[in-house]
OpenMM code with the backbone's topology and positions (N, CA, C; nanometers):
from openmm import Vec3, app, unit

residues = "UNK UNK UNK UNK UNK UNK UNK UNK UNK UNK UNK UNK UNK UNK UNK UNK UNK UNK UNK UNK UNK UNK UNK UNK UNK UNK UNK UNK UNK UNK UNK UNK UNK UNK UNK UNK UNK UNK UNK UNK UNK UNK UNK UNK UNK UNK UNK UNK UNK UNK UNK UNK UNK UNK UNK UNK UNK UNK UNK UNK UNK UNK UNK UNK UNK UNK UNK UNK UNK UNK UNK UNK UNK UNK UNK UNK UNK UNK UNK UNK UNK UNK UNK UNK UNK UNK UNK UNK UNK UNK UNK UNK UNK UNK UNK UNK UNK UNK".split()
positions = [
    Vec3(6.5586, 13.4683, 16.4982),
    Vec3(6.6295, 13.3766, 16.5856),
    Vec3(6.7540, 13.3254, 16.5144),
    Vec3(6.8705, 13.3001, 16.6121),
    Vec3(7.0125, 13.2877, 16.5240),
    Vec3(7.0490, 13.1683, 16.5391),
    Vec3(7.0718, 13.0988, 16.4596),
    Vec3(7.0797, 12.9713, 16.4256),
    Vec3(7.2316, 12.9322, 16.4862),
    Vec3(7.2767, 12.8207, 16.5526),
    Vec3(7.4291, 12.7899, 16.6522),
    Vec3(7.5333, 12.7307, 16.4658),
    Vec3(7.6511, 12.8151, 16.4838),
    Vec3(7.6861, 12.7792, 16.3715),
    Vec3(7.7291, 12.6615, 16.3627),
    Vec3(7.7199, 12.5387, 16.2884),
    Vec3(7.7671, 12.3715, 16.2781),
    Vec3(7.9442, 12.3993, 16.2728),
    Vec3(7.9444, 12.2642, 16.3766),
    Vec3(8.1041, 12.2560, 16.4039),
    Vec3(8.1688, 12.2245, 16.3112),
    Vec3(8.2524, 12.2585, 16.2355),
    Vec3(8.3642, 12.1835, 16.1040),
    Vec3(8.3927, 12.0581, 16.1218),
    Vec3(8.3369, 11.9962, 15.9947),
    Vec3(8.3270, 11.8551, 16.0575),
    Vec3(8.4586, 11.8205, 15.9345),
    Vec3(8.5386, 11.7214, 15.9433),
    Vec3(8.6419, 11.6723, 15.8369),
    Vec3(8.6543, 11.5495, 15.7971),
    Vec3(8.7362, 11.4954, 15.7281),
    Vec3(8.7205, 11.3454, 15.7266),
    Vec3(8.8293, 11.3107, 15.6163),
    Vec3(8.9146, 11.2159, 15.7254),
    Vec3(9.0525, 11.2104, 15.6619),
    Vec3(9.1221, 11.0322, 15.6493),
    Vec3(9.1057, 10.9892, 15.5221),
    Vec3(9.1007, 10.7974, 15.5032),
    Vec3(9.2613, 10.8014, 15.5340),
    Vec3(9.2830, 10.7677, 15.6383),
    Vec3(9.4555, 10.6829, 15.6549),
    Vec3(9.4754, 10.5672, 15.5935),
    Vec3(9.6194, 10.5478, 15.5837),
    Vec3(9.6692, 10.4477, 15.5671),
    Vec3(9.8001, 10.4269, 15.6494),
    Vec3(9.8025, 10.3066, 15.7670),
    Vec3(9.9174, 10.2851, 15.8531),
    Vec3(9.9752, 10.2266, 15.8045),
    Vec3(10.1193, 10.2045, 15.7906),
    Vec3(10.2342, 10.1001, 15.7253),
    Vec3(10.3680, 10.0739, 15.8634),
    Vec3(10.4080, 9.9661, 15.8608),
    Vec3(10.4884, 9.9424, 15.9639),
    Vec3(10.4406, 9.7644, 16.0581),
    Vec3(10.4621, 9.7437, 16.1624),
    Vec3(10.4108, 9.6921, 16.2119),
    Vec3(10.2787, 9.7104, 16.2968),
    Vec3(10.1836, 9.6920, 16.2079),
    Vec3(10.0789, 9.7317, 16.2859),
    Vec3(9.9101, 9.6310, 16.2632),
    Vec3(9.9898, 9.5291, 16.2023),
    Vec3(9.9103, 9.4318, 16.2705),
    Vec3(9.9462, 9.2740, 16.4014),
    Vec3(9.8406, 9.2238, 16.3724),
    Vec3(9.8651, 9.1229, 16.5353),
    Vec3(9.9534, 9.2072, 16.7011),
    Vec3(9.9053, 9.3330, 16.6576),
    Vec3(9.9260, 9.4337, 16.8051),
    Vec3(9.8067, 9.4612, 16.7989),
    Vec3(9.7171, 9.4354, 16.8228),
    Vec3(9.5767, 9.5207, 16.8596),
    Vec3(9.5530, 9.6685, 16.8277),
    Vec3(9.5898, 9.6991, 16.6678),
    Vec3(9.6174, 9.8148, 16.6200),
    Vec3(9.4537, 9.9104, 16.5946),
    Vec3(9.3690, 9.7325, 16.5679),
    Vec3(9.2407, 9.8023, 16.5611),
    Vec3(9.1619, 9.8229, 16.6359),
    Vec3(9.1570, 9.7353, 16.7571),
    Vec3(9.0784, 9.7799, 16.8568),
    Vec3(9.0790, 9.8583, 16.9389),
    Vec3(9.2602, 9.9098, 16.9277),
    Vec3(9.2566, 10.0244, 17.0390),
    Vec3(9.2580, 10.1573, 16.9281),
    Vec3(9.2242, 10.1387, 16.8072),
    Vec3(9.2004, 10.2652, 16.6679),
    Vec3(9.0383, 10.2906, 16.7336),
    Vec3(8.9926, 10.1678, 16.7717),
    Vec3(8.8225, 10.1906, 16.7791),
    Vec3(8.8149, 10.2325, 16.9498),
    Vec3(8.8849, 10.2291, 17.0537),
    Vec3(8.8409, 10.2430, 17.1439),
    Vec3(8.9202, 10.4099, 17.1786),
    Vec3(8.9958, 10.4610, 17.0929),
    Vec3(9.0409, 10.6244, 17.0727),
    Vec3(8.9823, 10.6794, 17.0057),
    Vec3(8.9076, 10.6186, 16.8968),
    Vec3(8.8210, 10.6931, 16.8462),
    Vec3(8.6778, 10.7020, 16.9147),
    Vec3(8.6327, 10.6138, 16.9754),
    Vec3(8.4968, 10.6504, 17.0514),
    Vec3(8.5517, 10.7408, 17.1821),
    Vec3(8.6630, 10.7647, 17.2339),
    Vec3(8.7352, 10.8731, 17.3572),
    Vec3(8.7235, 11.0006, 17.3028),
    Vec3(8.7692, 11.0103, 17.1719),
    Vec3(8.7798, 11.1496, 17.0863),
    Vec3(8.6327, 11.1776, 17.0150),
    Vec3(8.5390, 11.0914, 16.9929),
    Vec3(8.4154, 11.1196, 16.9452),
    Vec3(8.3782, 11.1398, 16.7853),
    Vec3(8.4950, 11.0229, 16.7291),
    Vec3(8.5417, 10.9935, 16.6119),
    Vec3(8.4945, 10.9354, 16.5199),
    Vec3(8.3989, 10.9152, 16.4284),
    Vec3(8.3343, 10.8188, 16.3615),
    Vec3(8.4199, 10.7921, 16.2446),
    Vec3(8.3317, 10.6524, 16.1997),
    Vec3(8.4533, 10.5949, 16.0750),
    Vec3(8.4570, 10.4857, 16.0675),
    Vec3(8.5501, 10.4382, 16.0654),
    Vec3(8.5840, 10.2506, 16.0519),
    Vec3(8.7569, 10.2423, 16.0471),
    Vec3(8.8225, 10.1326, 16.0631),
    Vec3(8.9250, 10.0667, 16.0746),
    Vec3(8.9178, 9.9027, 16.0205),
    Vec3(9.0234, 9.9353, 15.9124),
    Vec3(9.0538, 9.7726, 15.8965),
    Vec3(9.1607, 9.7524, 15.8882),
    Vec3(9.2513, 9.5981, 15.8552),
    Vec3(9.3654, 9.5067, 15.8032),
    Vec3(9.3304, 9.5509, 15.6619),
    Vec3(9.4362, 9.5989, 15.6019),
    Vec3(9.5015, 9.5262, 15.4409),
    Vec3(9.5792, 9.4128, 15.4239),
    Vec3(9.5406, 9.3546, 15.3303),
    Vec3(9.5927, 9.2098, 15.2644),
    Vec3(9.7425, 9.2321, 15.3047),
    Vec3(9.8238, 9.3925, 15.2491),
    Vec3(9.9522, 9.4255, 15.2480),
    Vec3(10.0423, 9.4119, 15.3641),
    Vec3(9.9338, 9.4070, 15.4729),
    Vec3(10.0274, 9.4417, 15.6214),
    Vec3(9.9838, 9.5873, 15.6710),
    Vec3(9.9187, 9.6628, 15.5444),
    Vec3(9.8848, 9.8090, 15.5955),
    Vec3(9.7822, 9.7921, 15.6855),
    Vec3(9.7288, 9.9423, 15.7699),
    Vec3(9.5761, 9.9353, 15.8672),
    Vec3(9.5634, 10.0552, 15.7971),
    Vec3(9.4278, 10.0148, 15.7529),
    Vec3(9.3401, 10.1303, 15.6637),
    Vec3(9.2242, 10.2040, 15.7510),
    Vec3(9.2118, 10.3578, 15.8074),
    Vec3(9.0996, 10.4062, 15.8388),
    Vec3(9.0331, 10.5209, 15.8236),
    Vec3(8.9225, 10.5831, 15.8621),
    Vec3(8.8700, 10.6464, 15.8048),
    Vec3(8.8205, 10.6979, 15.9162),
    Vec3(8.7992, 10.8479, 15.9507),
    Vec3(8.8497, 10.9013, 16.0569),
    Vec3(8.7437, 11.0580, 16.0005),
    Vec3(8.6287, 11.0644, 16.0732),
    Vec3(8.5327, 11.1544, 16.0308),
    Vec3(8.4277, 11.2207, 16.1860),
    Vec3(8.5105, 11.3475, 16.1986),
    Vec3(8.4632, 11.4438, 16.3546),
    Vec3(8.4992, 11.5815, 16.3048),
    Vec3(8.5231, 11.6637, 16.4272),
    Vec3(8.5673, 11.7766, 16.4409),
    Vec3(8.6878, 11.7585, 16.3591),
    Vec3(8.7765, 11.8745, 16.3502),
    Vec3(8.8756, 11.8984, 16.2928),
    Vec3(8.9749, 11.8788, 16.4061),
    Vec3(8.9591, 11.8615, 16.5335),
    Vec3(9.0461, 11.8547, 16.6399),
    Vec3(9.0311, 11.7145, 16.6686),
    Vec3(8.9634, 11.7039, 16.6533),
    Vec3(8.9637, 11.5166, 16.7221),
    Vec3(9.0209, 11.4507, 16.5853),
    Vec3(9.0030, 11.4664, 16.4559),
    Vec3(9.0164, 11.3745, 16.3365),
    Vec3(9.1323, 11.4091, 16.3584),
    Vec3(9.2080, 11.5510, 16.3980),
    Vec3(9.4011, 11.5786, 16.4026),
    Vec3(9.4548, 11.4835, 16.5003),
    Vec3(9.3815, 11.4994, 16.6191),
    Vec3(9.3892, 11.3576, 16.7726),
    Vec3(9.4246, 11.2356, 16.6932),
    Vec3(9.3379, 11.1566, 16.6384),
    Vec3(9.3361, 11.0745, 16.6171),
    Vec3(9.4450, 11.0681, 16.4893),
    Vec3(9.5182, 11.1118, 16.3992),
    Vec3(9.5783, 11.1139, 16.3151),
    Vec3(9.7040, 11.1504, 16.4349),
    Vec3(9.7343, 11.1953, 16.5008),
    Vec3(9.8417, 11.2090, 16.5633),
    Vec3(9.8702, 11.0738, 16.6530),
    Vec3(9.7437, 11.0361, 16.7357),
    Vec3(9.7769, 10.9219, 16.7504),
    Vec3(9.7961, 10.7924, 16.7063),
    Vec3(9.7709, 10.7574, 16.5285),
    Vec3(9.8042, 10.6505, 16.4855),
    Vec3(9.9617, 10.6424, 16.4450),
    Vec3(10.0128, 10.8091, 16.4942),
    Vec3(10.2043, 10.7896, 16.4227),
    Vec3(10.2220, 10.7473, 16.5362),
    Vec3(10.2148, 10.6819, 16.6374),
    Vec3(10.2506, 10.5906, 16.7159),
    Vec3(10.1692, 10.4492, 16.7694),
    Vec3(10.0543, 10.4344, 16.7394),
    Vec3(9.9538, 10.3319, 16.7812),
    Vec3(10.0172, 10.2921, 16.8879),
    Vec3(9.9115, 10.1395, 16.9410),
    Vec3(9.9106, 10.0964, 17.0861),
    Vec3(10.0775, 10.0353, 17.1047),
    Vec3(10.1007, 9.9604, 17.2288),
    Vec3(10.1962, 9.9426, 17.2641),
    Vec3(10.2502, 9.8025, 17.1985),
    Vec3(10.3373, 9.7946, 17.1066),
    Vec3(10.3562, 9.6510, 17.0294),
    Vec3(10.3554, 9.6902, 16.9126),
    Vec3(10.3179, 9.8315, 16.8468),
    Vec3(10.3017, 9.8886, 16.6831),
    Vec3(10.4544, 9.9931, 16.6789),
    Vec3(10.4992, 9.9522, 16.5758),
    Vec3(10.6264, 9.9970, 16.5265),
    Vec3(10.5557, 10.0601, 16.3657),
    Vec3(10.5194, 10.1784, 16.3987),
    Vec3(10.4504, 10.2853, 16.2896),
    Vec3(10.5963, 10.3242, 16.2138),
    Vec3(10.5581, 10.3249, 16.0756),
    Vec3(10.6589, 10.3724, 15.9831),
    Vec3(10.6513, 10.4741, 15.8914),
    Vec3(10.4699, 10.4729, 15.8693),
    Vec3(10.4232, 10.6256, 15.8025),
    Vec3(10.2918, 10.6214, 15.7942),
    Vec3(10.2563, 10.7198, 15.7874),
    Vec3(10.0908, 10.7281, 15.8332),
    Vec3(10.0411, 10.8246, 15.6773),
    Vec3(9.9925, 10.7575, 15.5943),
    Vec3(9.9639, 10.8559, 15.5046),
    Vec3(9.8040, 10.9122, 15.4856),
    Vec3(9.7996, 11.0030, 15.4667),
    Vec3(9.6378, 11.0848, 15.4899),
    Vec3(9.5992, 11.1336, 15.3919),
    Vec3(9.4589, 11.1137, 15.3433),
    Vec3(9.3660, 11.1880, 15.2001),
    Vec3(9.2568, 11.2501, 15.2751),
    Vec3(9.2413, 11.3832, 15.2343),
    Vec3(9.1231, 11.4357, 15.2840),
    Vec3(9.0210, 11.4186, 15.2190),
    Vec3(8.9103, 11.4268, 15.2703),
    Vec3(8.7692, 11.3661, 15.1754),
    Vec3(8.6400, 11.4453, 15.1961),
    Vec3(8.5653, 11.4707, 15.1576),
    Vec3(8.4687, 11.5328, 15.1917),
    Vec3(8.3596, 11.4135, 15.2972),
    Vec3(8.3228, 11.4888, 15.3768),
    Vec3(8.2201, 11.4287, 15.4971),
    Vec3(8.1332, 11.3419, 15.4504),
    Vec3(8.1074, 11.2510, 15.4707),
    Vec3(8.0141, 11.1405, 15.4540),
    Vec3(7.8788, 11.0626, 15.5472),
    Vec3(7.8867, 11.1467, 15.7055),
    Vec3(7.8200, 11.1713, 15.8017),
    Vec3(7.8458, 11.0097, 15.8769),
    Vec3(7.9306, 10.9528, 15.8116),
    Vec3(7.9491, 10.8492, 15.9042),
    Vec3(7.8934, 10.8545, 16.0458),
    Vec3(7.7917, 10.7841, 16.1279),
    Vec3(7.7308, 10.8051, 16.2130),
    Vec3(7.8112, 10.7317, 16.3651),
    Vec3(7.8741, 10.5924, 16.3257),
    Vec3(8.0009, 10.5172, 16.4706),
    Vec3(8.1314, 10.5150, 16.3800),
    Vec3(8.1878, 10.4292, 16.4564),
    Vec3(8.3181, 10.3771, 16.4972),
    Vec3(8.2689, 10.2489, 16.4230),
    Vec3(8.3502, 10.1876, 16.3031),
    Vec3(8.3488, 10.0076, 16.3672),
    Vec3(8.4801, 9.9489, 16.3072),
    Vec3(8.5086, 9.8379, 16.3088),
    Vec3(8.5988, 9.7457, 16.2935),
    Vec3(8.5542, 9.6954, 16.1645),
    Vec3(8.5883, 9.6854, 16.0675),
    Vec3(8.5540, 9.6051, 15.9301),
    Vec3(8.6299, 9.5262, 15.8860),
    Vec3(8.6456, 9.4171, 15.8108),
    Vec3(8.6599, 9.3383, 15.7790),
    Vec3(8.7480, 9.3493, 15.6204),
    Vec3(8.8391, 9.2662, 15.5380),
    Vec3(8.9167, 9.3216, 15.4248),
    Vec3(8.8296, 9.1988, 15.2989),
] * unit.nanometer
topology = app.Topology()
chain = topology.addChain("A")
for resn in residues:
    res = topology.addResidue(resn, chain)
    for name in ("N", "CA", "C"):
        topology.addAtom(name, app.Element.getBySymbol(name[0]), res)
């Protein structure tokens, strides 16, 4: 019997810089990532940065990395920088705390 081959799973820690806090940068990070089927977390840095961590398919973690170079409406994105990481099975989405 042939076993279904496991989907490529990835997992890629951002870092947003720009204006991207007091716009609701994280809740609408958490409500695109549960659309795309995204697990991980999102927070505030002390700096002004939004730090997240972004662990699915290889198509949804690209989704979601494409959509933080622009975030919600009120975020003036300036660079989105990305580390790839090995999978950690992160199981949700949440909002965390700095």
């Amino acid at each position: 019997m042939e076993h279904p081959l496991p989907t490529p799973t990835t997992r890629a820690h951002v870092f947003v810089s720009g204006t991207v806090q007091g716009v609701g940068y994280r809740y609408s990070t958490m409500n695109y990532a549960k659309r795309f089927g995204v697990n991980g977390w999102v927070r505030n840095l002390a700096d002004g940065r939004v730090e997240a961590v972004f662990e699915g398919s290889i198509e949804a973690v690209q989704s979601m990395i494409s959509w933080c170079r622009t975030g919600p409406m009120g975020a003036v994105v300036k660079d989105v920088a990305i580390e790839y990481e090995e999978p950690e099975g992160d199981r949700r989405f949440e909002i965390r705390r700095f």
